[in-house]
N, CA, C and O atoms as a GROMACS GRO file, in nm:
protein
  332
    1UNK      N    1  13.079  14.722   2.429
    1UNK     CA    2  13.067  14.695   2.288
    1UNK      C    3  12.940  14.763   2.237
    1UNK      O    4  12.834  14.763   2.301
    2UNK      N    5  12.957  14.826   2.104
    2UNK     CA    6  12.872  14.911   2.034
    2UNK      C    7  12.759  14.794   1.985
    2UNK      O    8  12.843  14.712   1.947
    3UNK      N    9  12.676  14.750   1.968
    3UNK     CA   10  12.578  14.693   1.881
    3UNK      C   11  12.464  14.799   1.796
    3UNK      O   12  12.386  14.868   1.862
    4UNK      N   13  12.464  14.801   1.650
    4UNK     CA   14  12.383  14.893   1.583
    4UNK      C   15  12.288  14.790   1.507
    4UNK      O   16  12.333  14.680   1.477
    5UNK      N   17  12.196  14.815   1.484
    5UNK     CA   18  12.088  14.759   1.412
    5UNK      C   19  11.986  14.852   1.322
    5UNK      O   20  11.904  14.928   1.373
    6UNK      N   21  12.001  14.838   1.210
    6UNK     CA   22  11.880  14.896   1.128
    6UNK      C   23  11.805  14.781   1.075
    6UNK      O   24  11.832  14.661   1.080
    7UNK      N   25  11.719  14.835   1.032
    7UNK     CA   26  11.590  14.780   0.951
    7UNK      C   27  11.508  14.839   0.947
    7UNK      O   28  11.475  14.918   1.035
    8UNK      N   29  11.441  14.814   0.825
    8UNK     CA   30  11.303  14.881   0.795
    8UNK      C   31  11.313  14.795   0.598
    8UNK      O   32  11.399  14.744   0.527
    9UNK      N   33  11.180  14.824   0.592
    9UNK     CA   34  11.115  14.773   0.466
    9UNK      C   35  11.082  14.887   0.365
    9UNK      O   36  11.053  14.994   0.419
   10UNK      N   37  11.081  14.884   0.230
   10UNK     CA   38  11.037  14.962   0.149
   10UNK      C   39  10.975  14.907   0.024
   10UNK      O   40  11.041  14.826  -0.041
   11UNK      N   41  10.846  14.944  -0.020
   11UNK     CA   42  10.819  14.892  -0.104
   11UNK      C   43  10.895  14.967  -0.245
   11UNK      O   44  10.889  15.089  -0.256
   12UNK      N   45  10.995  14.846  -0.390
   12UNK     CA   46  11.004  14.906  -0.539
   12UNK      C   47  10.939  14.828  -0.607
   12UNK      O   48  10.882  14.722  -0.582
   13UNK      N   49  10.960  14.927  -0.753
   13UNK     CA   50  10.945  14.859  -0.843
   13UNK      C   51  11.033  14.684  -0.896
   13UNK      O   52  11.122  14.635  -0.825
   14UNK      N   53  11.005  14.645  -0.972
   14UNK     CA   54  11.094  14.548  -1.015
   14UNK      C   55  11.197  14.594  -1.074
   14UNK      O   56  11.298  14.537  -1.034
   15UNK      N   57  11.215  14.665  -1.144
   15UNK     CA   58  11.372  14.753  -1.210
   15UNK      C   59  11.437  14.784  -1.046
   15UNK      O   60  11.550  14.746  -1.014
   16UNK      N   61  11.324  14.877  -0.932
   16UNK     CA   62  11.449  14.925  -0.868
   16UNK      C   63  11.490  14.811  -0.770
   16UNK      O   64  11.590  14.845  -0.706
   17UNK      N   65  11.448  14.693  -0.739
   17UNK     CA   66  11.482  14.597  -0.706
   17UNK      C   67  11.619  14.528  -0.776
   17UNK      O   68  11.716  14.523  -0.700
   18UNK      N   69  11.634  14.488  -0.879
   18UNK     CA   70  11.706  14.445  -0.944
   18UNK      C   71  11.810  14.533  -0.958
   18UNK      O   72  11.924  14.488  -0.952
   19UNK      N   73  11.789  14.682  -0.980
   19UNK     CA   74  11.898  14.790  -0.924
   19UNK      C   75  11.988  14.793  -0.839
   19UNK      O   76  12.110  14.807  -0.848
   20UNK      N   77  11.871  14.768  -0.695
   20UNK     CA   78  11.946  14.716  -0.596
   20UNK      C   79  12.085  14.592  -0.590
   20UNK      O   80  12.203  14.596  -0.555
   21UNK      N   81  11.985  14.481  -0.651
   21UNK     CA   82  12.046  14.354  -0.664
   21UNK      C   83  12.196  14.375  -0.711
   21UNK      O   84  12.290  14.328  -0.647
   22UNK      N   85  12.209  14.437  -0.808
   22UNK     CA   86  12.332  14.449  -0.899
   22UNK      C   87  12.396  14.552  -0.851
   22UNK      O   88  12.508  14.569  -0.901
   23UNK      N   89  12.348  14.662  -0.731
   23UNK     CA   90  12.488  14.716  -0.700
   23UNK      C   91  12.542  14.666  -0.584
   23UNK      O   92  12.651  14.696  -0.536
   24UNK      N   93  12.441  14.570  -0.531
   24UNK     CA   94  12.494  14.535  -0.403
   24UNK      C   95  12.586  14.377  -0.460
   24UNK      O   96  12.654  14.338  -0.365
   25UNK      N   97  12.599  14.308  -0.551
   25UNK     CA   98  12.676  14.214  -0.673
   25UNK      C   99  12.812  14.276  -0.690
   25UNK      O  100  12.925  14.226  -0.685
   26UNK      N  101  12.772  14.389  -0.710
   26UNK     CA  102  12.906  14.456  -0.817
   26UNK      C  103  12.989  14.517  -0.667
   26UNK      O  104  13.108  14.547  -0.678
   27UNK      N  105  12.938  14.529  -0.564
   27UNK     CA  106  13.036  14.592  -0.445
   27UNK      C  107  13.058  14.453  -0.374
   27UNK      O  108  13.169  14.477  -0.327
   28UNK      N  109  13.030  14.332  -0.336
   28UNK     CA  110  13.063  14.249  -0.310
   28UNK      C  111  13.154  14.204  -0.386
   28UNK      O  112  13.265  14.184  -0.336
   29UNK      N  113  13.132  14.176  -0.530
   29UNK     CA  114  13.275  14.155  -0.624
   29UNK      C  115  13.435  14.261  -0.574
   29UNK      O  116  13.544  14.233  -0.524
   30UNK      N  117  13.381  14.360  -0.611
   30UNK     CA  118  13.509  14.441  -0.542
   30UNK      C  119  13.554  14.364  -0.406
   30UNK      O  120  13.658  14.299  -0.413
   31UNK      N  121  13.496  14.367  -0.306
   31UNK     CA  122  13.528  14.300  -0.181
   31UNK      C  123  13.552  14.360  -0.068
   31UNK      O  124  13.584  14.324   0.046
   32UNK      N  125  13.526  14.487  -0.137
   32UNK     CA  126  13.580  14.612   0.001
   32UNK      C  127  13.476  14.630   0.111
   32UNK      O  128  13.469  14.609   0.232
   33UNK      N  129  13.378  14.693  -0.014
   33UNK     CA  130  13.251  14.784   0.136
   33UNK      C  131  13.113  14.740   0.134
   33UNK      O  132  13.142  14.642   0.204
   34UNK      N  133  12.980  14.724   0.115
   34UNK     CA  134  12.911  14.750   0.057
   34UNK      C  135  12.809  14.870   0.085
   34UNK      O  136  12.800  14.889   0.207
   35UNK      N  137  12.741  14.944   0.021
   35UNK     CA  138  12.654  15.055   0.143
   35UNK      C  139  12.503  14.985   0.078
   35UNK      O  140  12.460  14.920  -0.017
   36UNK      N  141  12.466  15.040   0.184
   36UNK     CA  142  12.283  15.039   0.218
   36UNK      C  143  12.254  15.142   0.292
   36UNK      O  144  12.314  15.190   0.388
   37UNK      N  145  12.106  15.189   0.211
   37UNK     CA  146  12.022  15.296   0.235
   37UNK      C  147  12.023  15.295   0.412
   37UNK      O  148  11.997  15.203   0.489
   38UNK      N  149  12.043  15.362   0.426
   38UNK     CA  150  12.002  15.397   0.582
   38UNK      C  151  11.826  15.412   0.564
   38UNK      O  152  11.766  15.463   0.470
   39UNK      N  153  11.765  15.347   0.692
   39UNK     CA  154  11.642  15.390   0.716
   39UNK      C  155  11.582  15.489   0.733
   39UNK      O  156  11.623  15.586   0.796
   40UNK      N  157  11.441  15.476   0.661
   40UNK     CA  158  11.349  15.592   0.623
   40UNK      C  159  11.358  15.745   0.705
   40UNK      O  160  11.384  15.850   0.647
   41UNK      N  161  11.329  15.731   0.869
   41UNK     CA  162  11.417  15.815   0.926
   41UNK      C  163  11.534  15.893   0.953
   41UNK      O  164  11.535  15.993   1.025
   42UNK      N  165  11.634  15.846   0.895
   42UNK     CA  166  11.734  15.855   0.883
   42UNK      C  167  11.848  15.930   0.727
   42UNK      O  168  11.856  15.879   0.615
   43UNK      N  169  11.878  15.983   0.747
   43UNK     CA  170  11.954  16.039   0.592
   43UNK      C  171  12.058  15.969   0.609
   43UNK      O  172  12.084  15.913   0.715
   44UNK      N  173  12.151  15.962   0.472
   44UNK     CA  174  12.217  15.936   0.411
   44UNK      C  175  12.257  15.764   0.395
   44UNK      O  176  12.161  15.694   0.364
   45UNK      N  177  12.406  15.683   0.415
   45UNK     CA  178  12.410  15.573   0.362
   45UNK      C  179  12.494  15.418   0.471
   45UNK      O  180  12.614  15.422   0.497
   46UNK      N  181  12.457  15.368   0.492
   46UNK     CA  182  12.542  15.270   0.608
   46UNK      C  183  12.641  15.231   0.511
   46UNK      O  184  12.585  15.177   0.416
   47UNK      N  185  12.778  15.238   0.496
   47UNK     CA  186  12.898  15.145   0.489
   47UNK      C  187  12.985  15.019   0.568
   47UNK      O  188  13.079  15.030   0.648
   48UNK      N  189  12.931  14.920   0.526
   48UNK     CA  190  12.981  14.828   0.582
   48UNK      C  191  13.132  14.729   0.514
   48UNK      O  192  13.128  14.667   0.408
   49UNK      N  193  13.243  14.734   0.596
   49UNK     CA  194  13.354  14.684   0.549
   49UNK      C  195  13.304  14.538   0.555
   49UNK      O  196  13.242  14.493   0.652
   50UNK      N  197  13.345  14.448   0.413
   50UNK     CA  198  13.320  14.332   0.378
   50UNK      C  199  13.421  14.212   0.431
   50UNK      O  200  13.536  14.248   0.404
   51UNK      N  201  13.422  14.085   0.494
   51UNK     CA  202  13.454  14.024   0.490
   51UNK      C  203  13.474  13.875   0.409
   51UNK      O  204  13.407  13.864   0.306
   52UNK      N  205  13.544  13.782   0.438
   52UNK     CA  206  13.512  13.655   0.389
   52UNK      C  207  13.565  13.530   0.487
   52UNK      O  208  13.661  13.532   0.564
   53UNK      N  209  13.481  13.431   0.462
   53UNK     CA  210  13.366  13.402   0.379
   53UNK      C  211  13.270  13.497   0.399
   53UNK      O  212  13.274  13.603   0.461
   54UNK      N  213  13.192  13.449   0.346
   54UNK     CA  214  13.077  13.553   0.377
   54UNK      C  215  12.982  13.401   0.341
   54UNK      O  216  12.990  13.336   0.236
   55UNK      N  217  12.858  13.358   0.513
   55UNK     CA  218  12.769  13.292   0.475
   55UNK      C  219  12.634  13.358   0.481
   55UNK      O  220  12.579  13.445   0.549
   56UNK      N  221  12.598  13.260   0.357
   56UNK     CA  222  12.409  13.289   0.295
   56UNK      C  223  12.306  13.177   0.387
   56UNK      O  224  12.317  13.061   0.429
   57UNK      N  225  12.205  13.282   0.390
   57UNK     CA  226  12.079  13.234   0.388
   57UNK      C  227  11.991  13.270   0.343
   57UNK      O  228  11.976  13.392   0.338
   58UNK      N  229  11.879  13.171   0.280
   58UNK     CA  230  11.770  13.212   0.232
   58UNK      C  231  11.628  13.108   0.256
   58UNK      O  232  11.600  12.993   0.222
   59UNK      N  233  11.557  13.222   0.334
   59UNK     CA  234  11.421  13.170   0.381
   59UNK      C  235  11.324  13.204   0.288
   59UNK      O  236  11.315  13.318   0.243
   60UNK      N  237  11.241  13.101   0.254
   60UNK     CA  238  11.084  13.144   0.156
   60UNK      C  239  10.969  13.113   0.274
   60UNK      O  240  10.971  13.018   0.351
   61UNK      N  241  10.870  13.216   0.266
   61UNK     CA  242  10.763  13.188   0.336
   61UNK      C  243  10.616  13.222   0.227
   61UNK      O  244  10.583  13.332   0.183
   62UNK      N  245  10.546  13.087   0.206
   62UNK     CA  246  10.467  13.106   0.109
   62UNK      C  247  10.303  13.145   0.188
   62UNK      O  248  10.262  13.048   0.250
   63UNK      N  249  10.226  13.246   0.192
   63UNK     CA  250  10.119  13.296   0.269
   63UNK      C  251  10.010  13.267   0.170
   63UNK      O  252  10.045  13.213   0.065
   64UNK      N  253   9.913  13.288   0.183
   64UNK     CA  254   9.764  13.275   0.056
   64UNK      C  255   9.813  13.394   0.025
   64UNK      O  256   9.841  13.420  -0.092
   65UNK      N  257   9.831  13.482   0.123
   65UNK     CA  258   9.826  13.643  -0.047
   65UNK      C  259   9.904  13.676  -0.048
   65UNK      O  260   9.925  13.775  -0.119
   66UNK      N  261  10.007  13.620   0.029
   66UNK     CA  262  10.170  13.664   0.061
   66UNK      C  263  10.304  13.632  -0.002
   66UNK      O  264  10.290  13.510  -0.011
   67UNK      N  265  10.440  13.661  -0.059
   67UNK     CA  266  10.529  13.545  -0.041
   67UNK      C  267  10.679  13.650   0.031
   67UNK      O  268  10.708  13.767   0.009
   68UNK      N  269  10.734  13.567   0.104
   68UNK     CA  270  10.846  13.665   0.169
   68UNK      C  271  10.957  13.583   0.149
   68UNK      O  272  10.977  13.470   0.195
   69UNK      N  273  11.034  13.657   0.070
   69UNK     CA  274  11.180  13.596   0.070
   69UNK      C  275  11.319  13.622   0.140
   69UNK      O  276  11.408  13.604   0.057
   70UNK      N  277  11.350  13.645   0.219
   70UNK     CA  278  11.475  13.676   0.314
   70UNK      C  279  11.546  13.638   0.269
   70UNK      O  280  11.525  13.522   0.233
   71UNK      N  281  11.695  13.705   0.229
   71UNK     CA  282  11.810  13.696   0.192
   71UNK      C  283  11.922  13.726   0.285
   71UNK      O  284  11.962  13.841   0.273
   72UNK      N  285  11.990  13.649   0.384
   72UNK     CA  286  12.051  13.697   0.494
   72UNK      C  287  12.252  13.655   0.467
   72UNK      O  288  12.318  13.551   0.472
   73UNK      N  289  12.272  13.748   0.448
   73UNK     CA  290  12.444  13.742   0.434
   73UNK      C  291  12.502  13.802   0.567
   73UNK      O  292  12.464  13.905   0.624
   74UNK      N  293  12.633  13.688   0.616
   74UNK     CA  294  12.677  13.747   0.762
   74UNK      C  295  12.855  13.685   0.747
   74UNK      O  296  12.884  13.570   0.716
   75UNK      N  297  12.941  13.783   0.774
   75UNK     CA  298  13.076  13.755   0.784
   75UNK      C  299  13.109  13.801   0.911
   75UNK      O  300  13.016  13.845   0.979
   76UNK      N  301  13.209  13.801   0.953
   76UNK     CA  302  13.326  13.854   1.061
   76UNK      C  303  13.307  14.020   1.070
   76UNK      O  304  13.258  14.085   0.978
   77UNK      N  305  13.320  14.037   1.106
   77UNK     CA  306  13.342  14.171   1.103
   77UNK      C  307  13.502  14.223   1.113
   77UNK      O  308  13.585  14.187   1.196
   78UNK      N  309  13.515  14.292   1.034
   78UNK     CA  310  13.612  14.357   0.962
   78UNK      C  311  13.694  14.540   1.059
   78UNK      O  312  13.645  14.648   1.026
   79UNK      N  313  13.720  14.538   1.083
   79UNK     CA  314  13.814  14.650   1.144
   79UNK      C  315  13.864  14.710   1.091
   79UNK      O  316  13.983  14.679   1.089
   80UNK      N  317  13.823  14.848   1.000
   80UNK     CA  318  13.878  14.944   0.914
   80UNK      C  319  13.984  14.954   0.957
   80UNK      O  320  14.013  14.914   1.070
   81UNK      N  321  14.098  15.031   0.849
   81UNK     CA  322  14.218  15.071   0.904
   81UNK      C  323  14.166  15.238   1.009
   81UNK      O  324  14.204  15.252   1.125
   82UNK      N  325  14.072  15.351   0.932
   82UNK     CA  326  14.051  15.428   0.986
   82UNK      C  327  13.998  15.445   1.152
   82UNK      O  328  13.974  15.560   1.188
   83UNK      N  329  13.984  15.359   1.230
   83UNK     CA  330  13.917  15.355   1.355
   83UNK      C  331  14.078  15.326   1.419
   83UNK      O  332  14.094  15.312   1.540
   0.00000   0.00000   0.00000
């Protein structure tokens, strides 16, 4: 079995945050795919086929100069027709 993992952090603005927010909204509504930036190293875009349910989490961690909010969404995984 394949296991892939990205991550990495980037600092935006508040517009391109909220950018974010709403296209990753508007491709979950559809229900099909959603993509995300592939990491900094890396070109172009991860496509991930969507499932449901789909469960949330959300962690706040409040620091003196810090605050970190984690937003963690996880379904089934899905089996394109193309593979």
């Amino acid at each position: 079995m394949d296991i892939d993992e990205y991550e990495f952090e980037e600092e935006r603005t508040h517009a391109k945050v909220a950018e974010l927010l709403e296209k990753l909204a508007d491709e979950i509504r559809k229900g099909e795919r959603i993509e995300l930036p592939m990491p900094s190293l890396r070109e172009g875009q991860i496509e991930l086929q969507l499932g449901e349910p789909i469960e949330t989490g959300l962690e706040v961690k409040i620091r003196k100069s810090t605050i970190r909010v984690i937003l963690a969404l996880r379904w089934k995984r899905v089996e394109s027709m193309e593979e």
